[in-house]
N, CA, C and O of each residue as an XYZ file, in Angstrom:
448
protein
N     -20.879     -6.479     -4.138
C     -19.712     -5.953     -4.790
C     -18.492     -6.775     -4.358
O     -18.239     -6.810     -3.154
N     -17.931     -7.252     -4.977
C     -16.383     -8.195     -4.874
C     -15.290     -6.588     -4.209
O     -15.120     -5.435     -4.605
N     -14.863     -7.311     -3.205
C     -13.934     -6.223     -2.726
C     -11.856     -7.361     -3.258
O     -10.663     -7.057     -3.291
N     -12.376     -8.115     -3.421
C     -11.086     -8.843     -3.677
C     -10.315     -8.773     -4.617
O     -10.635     -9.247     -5.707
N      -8.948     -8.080     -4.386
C      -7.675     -7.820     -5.052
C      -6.982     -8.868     -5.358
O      -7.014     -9.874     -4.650
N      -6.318     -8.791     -6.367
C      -5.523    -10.021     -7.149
C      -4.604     -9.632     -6.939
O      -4.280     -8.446     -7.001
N      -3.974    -10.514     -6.646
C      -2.208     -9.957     -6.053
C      -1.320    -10.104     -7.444
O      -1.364    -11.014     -8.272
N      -0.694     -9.197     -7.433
C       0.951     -9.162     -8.362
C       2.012     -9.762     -7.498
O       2.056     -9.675     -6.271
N       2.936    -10.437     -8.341
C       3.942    -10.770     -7.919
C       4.974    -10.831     -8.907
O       4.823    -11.127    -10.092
N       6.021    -10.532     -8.330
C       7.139     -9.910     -9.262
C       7.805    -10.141     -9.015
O       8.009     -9.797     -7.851
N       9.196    -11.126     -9.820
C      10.817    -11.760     -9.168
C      11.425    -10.802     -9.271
O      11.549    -10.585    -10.477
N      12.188     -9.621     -8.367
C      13.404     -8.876     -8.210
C      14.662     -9.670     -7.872
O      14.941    -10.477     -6.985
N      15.161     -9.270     -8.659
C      16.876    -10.090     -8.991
C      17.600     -8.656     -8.166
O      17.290     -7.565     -8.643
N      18.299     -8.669     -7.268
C      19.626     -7.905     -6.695
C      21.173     -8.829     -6.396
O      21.400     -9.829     -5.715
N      21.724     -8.281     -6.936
C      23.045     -8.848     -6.863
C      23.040    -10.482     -6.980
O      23.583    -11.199     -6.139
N      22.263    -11.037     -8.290
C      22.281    -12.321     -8.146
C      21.072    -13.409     -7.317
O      20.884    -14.625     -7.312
N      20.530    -12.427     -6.773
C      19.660    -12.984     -5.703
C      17.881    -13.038     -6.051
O      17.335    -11.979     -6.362
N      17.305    -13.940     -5.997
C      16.022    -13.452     -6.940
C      15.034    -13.196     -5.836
O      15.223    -14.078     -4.999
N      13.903    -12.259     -5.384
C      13.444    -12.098     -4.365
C      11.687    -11.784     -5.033
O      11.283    -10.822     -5.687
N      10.991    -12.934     -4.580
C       9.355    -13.080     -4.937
C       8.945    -12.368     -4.232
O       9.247    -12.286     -3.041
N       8.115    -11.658     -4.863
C       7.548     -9.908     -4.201
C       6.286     -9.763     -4.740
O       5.985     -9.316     -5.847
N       5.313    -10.333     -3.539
C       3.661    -10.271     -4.005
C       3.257     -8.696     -3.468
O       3.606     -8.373     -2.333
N       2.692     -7.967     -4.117
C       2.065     -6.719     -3.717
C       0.431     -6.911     -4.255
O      -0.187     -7.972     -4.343
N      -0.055     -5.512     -4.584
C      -1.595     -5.435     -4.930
C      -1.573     -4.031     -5.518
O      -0.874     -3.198     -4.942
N      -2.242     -3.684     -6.577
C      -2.248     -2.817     -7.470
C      -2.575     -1.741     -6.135
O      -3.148     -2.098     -5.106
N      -2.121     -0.491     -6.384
C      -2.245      1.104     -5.461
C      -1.946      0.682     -3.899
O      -2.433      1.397     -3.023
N      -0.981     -0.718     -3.448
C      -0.240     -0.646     -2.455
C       0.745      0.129     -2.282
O       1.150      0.487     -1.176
N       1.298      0.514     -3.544
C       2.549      1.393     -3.546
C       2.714      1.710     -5.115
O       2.576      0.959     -6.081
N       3.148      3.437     -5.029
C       2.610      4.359     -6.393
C       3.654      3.521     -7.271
O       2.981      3.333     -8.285
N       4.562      3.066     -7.440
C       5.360      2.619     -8.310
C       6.469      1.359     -8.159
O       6.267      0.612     -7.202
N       7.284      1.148     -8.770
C       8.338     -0.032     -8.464
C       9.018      0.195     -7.380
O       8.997     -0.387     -6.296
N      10.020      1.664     -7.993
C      10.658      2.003     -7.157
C      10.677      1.996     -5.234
O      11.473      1.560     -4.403
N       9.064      2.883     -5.142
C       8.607      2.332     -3.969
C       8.401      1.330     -3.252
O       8.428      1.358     -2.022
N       8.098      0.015     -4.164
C       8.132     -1.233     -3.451
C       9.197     -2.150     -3.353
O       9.231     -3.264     -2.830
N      10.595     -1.097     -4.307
C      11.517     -1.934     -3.986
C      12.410     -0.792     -3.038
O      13.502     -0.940     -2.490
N      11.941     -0.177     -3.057
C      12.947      0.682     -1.255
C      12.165      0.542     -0.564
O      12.596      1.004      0.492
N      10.601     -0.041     -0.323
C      10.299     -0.683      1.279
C      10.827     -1.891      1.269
O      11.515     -2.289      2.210
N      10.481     -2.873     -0.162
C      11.200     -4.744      0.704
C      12.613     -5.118      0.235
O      12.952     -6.292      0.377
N      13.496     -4.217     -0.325
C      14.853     -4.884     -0.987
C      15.467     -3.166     -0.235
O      15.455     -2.236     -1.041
N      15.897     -2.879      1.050
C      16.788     -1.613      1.168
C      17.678     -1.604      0.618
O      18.581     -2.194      1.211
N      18.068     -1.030     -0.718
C      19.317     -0.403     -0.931
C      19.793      1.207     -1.332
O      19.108      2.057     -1.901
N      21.272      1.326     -0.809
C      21.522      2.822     -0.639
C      21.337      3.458     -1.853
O      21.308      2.961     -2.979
N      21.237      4.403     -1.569
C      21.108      5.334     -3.317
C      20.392      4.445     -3.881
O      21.221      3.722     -4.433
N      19.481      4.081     -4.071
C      18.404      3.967     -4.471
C      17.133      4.749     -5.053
O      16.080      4.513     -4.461
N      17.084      5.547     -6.007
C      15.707      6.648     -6.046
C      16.219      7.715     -5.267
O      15.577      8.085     -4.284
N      17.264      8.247     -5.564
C      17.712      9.261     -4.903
C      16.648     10.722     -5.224
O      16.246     11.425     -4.297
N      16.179     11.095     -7.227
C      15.083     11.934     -6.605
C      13.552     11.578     -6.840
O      12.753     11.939     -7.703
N      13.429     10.579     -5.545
C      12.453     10.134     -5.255
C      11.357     10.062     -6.395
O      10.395     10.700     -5.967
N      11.147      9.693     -7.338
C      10.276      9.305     -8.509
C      10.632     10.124     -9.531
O      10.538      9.746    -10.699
N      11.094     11.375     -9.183
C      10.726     12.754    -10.360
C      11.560     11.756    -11.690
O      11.151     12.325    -12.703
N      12.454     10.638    -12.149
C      12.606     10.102    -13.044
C      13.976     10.636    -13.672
O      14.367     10.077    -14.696
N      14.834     11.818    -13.058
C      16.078     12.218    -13.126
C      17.141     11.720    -12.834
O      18.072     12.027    -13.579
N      17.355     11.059    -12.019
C      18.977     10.197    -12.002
C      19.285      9.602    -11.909
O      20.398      9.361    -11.440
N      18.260      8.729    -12.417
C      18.353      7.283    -13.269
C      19.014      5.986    -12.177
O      19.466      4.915    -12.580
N      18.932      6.372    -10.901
C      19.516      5.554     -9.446
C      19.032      4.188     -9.240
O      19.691      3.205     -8.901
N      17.064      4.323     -9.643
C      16.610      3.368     -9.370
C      16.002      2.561    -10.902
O      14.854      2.171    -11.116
N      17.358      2.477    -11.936
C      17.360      1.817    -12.994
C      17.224      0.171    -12.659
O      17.862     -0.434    -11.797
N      16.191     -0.402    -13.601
C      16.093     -2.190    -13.912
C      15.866     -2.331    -15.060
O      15.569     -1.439    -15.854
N      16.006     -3.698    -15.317
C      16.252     -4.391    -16.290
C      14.846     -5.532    -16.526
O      14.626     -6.502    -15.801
N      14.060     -5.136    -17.650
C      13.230     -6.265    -17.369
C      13.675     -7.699    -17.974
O      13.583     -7.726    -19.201
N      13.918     -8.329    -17.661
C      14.378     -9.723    -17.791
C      13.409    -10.860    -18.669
O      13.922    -11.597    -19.511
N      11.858    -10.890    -18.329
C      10.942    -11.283    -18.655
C       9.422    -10.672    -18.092
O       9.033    -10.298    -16.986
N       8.850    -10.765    -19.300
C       6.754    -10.419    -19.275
C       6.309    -10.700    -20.011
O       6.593    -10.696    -21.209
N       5.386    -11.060    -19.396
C       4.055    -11.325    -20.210
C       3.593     -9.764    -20.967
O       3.001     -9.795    -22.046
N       3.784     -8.990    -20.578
C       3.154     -7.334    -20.824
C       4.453     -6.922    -21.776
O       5.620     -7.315    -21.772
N       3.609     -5.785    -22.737
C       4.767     -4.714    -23.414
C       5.170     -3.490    -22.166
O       4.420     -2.550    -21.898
N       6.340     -3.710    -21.581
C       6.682     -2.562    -20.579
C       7.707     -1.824    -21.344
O       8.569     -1.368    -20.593
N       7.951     -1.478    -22.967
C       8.597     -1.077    -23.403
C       8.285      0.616    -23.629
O       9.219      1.382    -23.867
N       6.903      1.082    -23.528
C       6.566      1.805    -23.908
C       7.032      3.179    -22.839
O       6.345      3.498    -21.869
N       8.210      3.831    -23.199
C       9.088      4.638    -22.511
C       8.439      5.915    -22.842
O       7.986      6.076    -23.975
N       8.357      6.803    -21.984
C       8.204      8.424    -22.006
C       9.343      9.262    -22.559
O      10.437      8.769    -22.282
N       9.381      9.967    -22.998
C      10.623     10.896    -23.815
C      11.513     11.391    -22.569
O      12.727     11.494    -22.739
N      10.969     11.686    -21.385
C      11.580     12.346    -20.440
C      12.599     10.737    -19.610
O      13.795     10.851    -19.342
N      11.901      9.555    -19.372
C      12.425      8.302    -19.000
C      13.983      8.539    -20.163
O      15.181      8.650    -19.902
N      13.458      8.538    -21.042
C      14.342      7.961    -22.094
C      15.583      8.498    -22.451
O      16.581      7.888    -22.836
N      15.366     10.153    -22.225
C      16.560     11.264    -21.994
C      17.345     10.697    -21.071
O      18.396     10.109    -21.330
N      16.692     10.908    -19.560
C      17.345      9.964    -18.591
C      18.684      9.119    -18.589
O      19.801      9.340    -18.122
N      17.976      7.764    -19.497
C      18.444      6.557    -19.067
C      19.950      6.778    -20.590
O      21.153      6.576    -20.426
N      19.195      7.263    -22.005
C      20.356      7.921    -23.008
C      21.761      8.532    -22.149
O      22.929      8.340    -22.486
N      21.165      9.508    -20.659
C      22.393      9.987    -20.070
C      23.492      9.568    -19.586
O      24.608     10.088    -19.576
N      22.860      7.931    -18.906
C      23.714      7.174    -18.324
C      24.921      6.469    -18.839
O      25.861      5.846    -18.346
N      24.369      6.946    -20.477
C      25.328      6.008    -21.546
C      25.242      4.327    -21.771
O      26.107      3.543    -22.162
N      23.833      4.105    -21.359
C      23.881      2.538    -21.439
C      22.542      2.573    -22.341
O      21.474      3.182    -22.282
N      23.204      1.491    -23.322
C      22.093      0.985    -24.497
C      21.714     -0.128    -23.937
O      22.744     -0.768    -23.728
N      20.738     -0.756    -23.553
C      20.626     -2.484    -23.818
C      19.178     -2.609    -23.536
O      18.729     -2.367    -22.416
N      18.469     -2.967    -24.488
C      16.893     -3.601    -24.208
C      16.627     -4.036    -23.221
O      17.284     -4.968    -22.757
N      15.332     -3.378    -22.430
C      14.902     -3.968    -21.528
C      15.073     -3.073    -20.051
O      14.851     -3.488    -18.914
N      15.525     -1.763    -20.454
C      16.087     -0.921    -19.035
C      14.635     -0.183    -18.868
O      13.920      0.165    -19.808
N      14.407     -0.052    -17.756
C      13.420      0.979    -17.611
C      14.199      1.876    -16.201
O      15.340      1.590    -15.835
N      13.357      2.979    -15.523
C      13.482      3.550    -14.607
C      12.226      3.228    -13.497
O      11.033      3.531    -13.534
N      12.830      2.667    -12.747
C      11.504      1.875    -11.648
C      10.492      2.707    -11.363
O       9.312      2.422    -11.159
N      11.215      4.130    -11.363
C       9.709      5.058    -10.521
C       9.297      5.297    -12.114
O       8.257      5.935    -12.277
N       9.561      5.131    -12.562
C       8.200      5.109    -13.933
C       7.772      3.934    -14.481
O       7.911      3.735    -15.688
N       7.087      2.837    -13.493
C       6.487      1.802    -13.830
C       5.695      1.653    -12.854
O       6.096      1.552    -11.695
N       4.365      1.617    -13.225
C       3.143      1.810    -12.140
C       3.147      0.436    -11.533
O       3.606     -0.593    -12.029
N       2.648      0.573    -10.553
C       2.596     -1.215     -9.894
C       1.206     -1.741    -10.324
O       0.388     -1.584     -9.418
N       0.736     -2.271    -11.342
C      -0.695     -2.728    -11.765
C       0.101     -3.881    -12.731
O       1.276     -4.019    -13.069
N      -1.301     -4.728    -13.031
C      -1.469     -6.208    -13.135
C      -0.369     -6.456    -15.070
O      -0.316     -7.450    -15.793
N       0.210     -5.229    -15.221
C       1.417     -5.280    -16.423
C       2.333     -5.900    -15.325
O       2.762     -6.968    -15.762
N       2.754     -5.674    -14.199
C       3.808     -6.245    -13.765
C       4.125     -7.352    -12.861
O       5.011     -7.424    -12.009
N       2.961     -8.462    -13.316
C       2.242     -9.124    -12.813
C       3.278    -10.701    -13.350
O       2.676    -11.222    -14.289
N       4.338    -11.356    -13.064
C       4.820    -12.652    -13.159
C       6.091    -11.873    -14.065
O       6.804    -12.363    -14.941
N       6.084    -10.753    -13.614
C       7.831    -10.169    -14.452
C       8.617    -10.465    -13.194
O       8.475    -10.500    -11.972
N      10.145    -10.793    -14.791
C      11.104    -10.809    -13.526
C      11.524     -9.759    -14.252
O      11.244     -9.315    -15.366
N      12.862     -9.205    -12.669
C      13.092     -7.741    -12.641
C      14.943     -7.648    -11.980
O      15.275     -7.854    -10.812
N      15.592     -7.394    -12.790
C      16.898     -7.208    -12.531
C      17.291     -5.946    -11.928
O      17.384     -5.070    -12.788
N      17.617     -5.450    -10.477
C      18.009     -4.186    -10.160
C      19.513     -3.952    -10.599
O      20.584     -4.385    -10.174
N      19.041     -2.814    -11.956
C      20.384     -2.375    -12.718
C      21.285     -1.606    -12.594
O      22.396     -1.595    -13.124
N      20.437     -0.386    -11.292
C      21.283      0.523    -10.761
C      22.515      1.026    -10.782
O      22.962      2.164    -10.926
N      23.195     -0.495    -10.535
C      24.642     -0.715    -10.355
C      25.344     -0.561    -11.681
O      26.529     -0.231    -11.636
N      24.654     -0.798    -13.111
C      25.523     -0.253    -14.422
C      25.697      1.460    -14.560
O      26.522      1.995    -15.300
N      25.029      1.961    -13.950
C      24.941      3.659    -13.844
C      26.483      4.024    -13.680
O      26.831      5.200    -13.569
């Protein structure tokens, strides 16, 4: 049996800064999580995944994958913040598996 994982890696953009971020699918339940263990920033995912206050908003920049496909509850959300622009998701609702695999990733937070 092959026990060998294919690593993801994913460019996170913060404040200008682009940061190569190899993980492995079910290292960590979502984005959000792997970007408040390797990029600390405050208010960040304030309620912790539940997908309500829109804290730990990004921007997908580029993929290979359709990551467009938004949940009604994501989408209320991000409608609240008052920002339109293609390409926003909410980090804790993007699973960490091989869709997010050579995306780059703008932390958008900061338009909230």
């Amino acid at each position: 049996m092959n026990n060998v994982r294919e690593p993801i890696i994913i460019i996170i953009e913060h404040g200008g800064v682009p940061s190569v971020i190899t993980t492995y699918q079910n290292e960590y339940r979502n984005l959000m999580a792997l970007i408040s263990d390797k990029i600390y920033l405050e208010c960040f995912g304030e309620c912790k995944g539940m997908g309500r206050c829109g804290t730990c908003l990004v921007e997908i920049i580029e993929s290979d994958e359709q990551l467009t496909n938004i949940e009604r509850n994501e989408q209320a959300t991000i409608s609240k913040l008052g920002i339109h622009a293609p390409g926003l998701r909410l980090a804790c609702q993007l699973l960490i598996d091989n869709t997010l695999n050579g995306c780059k990733i703008r932390i958008a937070a900061s338009m909230a």
